[in-house]
PQR file with spaces between the fields and no chain letter, atoms N, CA, C, O and H, PARSE charges and radii, in Angstrom:
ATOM       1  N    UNK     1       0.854   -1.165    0.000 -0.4000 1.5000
ATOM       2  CA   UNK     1       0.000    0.000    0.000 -0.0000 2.0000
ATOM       3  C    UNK     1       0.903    1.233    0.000  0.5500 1.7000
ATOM       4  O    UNK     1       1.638    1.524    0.943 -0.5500 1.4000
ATOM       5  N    UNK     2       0.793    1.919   -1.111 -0.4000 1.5000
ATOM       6  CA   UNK     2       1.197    3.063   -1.030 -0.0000 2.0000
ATOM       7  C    UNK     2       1.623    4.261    0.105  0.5500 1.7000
ATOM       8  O    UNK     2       1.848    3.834    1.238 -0.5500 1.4000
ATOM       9  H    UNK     2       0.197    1.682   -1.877  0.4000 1.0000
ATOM      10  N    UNK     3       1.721    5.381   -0.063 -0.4000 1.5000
ATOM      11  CA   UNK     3       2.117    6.900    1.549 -0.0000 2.0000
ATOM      12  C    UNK     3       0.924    7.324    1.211  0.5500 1.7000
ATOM      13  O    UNK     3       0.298    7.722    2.194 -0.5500 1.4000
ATOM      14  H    UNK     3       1.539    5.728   -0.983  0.4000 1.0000
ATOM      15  N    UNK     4       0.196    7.423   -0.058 -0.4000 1.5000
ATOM      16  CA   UNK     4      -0.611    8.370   -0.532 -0.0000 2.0000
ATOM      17  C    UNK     4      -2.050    7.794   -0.286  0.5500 1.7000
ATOM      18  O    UNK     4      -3.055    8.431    0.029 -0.5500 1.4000
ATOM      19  H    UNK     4       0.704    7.100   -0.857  0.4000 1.0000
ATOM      20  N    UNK     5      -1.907    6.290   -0.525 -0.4000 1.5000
ATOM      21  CA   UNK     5      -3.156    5.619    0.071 -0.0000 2.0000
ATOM      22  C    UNK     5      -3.443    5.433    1.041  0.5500 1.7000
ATOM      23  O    UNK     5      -4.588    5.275    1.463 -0.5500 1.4000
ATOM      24  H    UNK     5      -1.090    5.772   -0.781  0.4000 1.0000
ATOM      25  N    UNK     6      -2.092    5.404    1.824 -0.4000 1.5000
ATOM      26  CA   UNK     6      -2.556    5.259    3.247 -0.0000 2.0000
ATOM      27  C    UNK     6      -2.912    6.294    4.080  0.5500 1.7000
ATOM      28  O    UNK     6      -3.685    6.218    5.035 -0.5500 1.4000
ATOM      29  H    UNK     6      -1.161    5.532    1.481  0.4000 1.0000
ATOM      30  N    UNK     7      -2.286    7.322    3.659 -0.4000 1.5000
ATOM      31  CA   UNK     7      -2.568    8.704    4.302 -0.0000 2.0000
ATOM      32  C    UNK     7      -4.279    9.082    3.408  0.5500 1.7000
ATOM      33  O    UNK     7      -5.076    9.873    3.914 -0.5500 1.4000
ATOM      34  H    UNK     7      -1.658    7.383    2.883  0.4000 1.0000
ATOM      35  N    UNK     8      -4.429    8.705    2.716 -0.4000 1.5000
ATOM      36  CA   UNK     8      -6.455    9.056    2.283 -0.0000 2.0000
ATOM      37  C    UNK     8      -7.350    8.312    3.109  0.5500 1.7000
ATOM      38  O    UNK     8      -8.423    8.636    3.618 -0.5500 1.4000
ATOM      39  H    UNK     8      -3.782    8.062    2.306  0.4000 1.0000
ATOM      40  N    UNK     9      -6.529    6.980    3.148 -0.4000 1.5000
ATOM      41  CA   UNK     9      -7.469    6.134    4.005 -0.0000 2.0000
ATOM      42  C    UNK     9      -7.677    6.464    5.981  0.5500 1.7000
ATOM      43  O    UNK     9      -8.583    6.066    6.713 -0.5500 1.4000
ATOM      44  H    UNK     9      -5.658    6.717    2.735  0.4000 1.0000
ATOM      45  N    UNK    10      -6.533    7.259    6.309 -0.4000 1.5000
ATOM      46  CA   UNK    10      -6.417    7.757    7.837 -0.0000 2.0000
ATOM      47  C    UNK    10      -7.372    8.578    7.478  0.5500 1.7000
ATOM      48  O    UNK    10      -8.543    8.198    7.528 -0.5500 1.4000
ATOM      49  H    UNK    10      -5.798    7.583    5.714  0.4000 1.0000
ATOM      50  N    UNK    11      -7.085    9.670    7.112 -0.4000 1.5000
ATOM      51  CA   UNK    11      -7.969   10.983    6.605 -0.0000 2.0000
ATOM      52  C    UNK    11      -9.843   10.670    6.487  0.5500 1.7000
ATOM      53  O    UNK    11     -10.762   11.407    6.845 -0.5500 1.4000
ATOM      54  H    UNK    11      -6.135    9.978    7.072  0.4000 1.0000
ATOM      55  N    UNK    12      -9.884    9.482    5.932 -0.4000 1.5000
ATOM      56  CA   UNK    12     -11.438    9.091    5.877 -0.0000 2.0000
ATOM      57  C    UNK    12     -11.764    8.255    6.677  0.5500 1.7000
ATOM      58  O    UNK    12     -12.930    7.863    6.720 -0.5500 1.4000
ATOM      59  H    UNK    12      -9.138    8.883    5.641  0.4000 1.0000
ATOM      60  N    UNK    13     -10.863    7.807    7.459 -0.4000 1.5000
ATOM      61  CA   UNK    13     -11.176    7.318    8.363 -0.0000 2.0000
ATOM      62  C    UNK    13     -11.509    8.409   10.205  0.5500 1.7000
ATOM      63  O    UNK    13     -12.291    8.235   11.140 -0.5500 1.4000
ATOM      64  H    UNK    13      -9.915    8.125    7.425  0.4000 1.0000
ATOM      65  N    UNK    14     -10.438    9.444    9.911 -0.4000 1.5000
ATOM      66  CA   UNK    14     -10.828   10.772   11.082 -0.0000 2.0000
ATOM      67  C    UNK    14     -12.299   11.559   10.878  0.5500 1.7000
ATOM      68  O    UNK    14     -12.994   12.192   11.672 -0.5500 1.4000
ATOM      69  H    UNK    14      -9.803    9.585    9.151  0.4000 1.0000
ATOM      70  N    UNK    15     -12.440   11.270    9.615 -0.4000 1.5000
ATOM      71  CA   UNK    15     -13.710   12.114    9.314 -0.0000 2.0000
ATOM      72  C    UNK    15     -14.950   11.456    9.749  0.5500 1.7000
ATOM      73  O    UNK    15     -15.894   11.934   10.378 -0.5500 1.4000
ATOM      74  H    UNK    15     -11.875   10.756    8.970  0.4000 1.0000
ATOM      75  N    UNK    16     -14.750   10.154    9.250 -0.4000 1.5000
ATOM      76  CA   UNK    16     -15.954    9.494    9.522 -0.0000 2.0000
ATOM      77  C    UNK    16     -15.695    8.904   11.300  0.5500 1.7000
ATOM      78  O    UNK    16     -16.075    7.786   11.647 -0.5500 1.4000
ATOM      79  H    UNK    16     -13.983    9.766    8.739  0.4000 1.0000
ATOM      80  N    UNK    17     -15.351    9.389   11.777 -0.4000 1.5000
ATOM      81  CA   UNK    17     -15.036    9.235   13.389 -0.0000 2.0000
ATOM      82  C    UNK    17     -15.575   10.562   13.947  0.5500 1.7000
ATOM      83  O    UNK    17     -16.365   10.649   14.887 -0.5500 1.4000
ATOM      84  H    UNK    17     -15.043   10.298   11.496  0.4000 1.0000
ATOM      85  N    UNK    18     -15.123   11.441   13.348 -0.4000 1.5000
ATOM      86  CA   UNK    18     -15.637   12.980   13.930 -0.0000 2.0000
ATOM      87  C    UNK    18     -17.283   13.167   13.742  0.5500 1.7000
ATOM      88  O    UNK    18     -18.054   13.723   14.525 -0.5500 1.4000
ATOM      89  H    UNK    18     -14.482   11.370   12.584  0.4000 1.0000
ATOM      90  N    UNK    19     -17.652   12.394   12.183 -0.4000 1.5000
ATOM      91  CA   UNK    19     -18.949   12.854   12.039 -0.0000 2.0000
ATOM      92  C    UNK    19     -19.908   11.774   12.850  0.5500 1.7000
ATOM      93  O    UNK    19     -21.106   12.038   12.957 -0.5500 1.4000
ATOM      94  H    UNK    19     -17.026   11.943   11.548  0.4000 1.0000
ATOM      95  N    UNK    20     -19.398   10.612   13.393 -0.4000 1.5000
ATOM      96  CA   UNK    20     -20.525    9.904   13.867 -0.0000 2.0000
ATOM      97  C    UNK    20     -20.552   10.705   15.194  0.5500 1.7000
ATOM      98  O    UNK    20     -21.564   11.088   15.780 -0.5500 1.4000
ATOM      99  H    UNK    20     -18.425   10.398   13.306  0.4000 1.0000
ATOM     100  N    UNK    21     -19.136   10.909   15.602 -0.4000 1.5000
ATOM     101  CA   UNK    21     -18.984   11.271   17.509 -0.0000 2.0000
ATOM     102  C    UNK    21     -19.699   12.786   18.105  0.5500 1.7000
ATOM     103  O    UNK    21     -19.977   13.157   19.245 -0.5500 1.4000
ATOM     104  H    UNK    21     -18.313   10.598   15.126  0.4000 1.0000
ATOM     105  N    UNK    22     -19.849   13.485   16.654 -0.4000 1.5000
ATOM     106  CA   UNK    22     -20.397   14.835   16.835 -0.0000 2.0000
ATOM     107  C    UNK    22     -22.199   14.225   16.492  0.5500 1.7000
ATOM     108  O    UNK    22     -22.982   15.174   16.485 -0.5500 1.4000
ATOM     109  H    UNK    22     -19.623   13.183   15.728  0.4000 1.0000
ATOM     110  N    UNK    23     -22.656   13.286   16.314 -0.4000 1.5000
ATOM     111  CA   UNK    23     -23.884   12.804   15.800 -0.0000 2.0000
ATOM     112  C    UNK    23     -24.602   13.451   14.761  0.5500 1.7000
ATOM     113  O    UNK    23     -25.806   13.705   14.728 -0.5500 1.4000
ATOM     114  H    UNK    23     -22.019   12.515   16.320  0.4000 1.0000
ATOM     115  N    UNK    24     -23.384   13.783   13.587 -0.4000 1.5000
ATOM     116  CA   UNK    24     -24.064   13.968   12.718 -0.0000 2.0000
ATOM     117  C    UNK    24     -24.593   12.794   11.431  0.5500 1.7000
ATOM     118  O    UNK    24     -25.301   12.973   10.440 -0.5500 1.4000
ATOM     119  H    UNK    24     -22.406   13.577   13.613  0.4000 1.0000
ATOM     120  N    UNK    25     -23.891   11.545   11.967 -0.4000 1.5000
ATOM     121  CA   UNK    25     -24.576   10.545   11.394 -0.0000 2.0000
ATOM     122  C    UNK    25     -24.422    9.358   12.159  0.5500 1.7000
ATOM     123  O    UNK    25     -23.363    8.796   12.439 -0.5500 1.4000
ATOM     124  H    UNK    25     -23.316   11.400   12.772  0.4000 1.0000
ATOM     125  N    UNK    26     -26.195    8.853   12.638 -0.4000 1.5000
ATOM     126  CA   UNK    26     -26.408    8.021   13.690 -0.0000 2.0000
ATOM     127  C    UNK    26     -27.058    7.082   12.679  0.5500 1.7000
ATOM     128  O    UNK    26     -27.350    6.982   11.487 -0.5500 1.4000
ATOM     129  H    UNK    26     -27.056    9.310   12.411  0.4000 1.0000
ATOM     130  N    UNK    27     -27.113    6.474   13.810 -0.4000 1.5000
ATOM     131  CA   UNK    27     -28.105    4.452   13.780 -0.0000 2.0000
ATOM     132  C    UNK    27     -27.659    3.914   12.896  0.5500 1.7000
ATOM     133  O    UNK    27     -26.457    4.163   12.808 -0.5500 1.4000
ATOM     134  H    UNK    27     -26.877    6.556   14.778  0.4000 1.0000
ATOM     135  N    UNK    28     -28.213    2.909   11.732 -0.4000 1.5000
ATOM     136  CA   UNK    28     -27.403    1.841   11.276 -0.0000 2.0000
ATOM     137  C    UNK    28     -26.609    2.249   10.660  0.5500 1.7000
ATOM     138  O    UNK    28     -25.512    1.700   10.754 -0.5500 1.4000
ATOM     139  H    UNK    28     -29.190    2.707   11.803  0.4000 1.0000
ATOM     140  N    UNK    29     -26.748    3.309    9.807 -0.4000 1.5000
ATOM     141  CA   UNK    29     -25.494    4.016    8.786 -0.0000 2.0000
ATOM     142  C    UNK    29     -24.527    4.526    9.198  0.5500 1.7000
ATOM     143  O    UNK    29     -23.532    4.435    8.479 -0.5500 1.4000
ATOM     144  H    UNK    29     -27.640    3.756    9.731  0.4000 1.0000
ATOM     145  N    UNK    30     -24.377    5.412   10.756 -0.4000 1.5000
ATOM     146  CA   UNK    30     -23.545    5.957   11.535 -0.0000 2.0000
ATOM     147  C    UNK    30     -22.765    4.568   11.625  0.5500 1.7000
ATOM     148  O    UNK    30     -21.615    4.452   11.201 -0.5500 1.4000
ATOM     149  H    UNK    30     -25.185    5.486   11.340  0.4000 1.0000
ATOM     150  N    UNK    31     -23.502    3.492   12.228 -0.4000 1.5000
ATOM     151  CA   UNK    31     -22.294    2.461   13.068 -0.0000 2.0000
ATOM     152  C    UNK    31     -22.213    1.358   11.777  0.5500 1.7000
ATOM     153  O    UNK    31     -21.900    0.251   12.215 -0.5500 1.4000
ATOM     154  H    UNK    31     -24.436    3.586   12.572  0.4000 1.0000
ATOM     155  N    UNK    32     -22.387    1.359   10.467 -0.4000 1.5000
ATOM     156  CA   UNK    32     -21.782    0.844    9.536 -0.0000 2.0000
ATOM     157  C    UNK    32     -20.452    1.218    8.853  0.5500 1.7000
ATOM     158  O    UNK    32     -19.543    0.501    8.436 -0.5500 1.4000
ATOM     159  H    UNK    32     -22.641    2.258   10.111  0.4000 1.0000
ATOM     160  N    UNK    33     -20.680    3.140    8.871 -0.4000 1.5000
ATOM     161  CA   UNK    33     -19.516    4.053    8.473 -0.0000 2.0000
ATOM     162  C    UNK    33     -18.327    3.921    9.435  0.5500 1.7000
ATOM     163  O    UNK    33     -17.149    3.876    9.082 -0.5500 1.4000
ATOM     164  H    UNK    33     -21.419    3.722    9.210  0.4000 1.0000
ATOM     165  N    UNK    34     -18.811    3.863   10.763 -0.4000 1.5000
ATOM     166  CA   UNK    34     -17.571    3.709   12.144 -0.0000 2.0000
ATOM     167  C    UNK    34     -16.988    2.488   11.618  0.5500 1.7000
ATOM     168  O    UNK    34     -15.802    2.591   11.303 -0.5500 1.4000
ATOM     169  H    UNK    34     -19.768    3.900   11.049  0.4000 1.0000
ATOM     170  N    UNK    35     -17.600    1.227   11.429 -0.4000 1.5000
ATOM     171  CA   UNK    35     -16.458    0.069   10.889 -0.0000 2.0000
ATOM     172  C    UNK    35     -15.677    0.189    9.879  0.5500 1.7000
ATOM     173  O    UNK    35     -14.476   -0.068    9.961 -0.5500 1.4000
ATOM     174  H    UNK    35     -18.563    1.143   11.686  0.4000 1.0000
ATOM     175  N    UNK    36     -16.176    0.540    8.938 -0.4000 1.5000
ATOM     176  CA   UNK    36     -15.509    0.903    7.369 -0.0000 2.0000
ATOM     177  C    UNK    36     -14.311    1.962    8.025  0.5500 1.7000
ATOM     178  O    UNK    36     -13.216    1.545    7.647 -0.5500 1.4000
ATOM     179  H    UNK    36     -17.151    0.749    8.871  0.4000 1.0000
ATOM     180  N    UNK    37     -14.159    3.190    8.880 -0.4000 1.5000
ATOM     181  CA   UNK    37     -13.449    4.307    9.176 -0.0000 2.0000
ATOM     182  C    UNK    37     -12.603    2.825    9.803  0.5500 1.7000
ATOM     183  O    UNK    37     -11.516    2.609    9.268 -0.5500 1.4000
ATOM     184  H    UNK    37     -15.049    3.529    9.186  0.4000 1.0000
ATOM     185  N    UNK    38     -13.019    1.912   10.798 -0.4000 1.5000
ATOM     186  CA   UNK    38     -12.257    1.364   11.383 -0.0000 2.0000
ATOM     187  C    UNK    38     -11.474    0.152   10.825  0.5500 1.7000
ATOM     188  O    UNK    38     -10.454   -0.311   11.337 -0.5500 1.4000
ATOM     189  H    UNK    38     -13.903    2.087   11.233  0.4000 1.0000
ATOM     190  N    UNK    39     -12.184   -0.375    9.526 -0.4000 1.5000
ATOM     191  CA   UNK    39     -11.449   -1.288    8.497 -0.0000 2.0000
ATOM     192  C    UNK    39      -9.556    0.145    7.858  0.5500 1.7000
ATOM     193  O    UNK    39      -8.340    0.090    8.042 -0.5500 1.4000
ATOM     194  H    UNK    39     -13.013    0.001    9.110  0.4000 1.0000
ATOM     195  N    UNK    40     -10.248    0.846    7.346 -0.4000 1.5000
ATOM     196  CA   UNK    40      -9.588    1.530    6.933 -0.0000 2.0000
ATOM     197  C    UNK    40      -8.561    2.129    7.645  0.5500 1.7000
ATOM     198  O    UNK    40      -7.579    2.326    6.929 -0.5500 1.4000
ATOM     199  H    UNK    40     -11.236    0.891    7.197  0.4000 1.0000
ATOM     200  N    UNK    41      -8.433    2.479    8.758 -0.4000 1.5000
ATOM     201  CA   UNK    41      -7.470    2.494    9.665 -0.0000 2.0000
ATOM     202  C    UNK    41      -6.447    1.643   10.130  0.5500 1.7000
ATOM     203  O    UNK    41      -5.305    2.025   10.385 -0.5500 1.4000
ATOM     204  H    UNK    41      -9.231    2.319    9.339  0.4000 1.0000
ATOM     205  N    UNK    42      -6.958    0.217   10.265 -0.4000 1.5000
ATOM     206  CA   UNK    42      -6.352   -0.656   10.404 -0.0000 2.0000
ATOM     207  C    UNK    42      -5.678   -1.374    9.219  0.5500 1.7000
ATOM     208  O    UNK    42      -4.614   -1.888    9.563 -0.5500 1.4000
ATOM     209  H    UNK    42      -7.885   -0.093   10.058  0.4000 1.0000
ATOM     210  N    UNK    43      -5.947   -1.531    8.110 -0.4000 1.5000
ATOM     211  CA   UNK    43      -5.521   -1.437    7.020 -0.0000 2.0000
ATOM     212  C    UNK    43      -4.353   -0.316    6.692  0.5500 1.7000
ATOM     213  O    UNK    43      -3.323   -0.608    6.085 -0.5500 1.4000
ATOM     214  H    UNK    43      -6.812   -1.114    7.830  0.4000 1.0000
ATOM     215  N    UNK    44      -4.705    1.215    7.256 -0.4000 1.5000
ATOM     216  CA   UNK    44      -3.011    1.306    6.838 -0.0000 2.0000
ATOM     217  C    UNK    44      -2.162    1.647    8.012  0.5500 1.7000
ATOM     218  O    UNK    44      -1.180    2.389    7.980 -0.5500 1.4000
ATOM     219  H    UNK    44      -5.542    1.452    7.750  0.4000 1.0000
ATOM     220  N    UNK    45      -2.653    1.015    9.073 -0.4000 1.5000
ATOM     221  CA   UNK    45      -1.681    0.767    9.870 -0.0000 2.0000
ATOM     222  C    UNK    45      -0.606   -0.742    9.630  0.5500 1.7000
ATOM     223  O    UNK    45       0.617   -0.773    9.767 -0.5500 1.4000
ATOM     224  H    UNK    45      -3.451    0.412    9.099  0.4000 1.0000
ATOM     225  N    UNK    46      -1.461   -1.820    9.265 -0.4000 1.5000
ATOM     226  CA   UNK    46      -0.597   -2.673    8.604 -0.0000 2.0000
ATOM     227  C    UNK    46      -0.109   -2.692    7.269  0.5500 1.7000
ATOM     228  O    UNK    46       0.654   -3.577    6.882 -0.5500 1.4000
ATOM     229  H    UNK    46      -2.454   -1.794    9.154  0.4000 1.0000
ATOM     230  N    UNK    47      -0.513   -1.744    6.528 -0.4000 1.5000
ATOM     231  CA   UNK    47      -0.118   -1.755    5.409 -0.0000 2.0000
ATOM     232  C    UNK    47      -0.571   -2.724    3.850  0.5500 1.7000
ATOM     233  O    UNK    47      -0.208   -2.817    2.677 -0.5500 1.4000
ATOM     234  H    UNK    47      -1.133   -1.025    6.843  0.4000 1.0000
ATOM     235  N    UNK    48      -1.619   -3.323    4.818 -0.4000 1.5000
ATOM     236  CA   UNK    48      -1.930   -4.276    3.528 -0.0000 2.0000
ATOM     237  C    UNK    48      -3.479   -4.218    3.573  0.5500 1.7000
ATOM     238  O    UNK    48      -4.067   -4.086    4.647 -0.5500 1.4000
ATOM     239  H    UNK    48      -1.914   -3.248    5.771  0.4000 1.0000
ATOM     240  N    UNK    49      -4.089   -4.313    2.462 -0.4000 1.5000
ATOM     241  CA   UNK    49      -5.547   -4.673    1.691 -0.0000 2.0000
ATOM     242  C    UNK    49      -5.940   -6.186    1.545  0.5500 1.7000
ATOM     243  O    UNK    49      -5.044   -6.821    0.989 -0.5500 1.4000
ATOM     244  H    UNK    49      -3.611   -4.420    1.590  0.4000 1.0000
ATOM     245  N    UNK    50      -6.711   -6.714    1.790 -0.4000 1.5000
ATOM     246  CA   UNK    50      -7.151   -7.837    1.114 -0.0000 2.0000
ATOM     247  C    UNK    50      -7.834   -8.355   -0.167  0.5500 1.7000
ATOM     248  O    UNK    50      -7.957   -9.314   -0.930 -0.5500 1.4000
ATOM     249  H    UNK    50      -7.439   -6.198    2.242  0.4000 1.0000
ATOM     250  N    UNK    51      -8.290   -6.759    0.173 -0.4000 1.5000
ATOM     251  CA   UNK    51      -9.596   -6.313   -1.351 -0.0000 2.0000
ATOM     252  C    UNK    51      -8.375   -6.323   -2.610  0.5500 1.7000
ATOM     253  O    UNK    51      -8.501   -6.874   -3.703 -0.5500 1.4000
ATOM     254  H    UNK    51      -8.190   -5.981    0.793  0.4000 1.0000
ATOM     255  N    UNK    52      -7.183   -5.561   -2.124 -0.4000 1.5000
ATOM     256  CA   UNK    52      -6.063   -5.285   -3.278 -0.0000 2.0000
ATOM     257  C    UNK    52      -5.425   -6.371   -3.710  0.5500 1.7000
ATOM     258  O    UNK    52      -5.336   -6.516   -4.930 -0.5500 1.4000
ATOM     259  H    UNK    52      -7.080   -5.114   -1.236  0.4000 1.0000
ATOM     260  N    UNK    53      -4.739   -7.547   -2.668 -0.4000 1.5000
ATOM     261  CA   UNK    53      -4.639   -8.846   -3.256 -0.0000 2.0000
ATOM     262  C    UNK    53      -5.843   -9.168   -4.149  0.5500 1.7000
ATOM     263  O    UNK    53      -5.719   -8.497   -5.174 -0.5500 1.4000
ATOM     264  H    UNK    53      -4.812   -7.430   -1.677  0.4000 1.0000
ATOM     265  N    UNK    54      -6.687   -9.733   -4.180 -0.4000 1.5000
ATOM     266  CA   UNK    54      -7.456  -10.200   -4.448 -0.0000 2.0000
ATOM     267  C    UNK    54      -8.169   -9.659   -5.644  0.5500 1.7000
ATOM     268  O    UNK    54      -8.990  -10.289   -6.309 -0.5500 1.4000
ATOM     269  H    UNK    54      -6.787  -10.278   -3.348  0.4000 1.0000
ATOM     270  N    UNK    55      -7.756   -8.364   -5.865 -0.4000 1.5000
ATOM     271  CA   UNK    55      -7.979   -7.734   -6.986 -0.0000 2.0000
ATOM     272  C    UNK    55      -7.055   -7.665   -8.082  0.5500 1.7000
ATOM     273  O    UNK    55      -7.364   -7.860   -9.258 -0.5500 1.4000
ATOM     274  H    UNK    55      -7.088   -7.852   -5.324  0.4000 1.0000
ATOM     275  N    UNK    56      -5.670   -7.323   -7.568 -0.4000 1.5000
ATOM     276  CA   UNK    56      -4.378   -7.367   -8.237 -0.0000 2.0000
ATOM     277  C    UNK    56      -4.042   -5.870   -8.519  0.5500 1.7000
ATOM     278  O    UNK    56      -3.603   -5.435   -9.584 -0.5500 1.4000
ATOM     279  H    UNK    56      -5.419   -7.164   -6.613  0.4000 1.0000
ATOM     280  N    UNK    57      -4.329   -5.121   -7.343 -0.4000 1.5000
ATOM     281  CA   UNK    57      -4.103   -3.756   -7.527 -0.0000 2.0000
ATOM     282  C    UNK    57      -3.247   -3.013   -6.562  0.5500 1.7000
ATOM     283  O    UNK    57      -3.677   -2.871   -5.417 -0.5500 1.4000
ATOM     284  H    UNK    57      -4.685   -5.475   -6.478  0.4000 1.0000
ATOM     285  N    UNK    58      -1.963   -2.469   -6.922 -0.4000 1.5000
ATOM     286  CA   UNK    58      -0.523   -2.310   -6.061 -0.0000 2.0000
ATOM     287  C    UNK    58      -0.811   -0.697   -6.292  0.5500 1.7000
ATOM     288  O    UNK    58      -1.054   -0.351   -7.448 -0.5500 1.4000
ATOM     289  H    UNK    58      -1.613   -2.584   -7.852  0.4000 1.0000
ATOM     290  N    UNK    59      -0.797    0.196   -5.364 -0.4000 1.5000
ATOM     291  CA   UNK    59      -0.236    1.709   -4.803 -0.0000 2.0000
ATOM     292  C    UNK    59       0.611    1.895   -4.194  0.5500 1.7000
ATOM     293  O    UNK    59       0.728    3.010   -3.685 -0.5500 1.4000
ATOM     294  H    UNK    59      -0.600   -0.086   -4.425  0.4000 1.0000
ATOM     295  N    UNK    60       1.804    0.666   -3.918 -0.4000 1.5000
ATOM     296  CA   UNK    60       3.060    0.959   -3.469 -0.0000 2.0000
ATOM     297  C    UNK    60       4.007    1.180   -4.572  0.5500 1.7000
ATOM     298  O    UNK    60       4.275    0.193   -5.258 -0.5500 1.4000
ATOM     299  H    UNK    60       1.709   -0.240   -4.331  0.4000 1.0000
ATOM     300  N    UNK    61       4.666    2.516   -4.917 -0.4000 1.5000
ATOM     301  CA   UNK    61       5.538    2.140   -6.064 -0.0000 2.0000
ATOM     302  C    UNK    61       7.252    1.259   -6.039  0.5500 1.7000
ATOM     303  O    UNK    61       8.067    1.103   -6.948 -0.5500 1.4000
ATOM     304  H    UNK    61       4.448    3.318   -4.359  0.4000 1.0000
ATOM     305  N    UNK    62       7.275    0.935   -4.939 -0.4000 1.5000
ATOM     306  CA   UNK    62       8.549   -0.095   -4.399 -0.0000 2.0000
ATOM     307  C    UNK    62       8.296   -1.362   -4.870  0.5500 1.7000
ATOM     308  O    UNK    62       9.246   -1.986   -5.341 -0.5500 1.4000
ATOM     309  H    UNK    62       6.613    1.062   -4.200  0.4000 1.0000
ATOM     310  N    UNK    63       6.476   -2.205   -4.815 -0.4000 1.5000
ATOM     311  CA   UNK    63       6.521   -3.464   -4.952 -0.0000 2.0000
ATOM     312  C    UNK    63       6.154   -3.503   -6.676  0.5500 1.7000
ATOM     313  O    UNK    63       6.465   -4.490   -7.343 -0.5500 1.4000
ATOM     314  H    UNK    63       5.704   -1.698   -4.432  0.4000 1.0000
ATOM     315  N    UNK    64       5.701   -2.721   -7.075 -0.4000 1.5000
ATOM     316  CA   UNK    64       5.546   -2.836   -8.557 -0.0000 2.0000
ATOM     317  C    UNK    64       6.415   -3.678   -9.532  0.5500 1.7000
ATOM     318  O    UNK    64       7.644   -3.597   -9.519 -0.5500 1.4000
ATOM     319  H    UNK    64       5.448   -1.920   -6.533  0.4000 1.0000
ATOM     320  N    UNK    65       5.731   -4.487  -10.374 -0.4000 1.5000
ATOM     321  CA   UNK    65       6.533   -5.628  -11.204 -0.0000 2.0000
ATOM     322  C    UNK    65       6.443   -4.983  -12.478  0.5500 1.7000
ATOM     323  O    UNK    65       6.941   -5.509  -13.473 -0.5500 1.4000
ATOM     324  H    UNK    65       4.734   -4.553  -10.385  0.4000 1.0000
């Protein structure tokens, strides 16, 4: 995973943390968006996708073949 992907994916992941915690988006959609903010976080804290294996799609320009 890319600097650039991972730093979009923190970024949408703070937002969608700020907007549920300020309640501007509640009940099932609020706490569907909090997992996705929280998939996405954790994802570039380790650095890897599963969706991207599995797709065959690289944003790191180091591992590129």
């Amino acid at each position: 995973m890319g600097t650039a992907d991972r730093a979009i994916r923190i970024i949408v992941a703070l937002v969608i943390a700020v907007l549920y915690f300020t309640g501007t988006v509640e009940g099932t959609l609020g706490l569907v968006l909090l997992i996705l903010g929280a998939v996405f976080l954790l994802t570039s804290i380790v650095s890897f996708c599963p969706l991207y294996t599995l797709f065959g799609i690289k944003t790191c320009p180091n591992k590129l073949k």
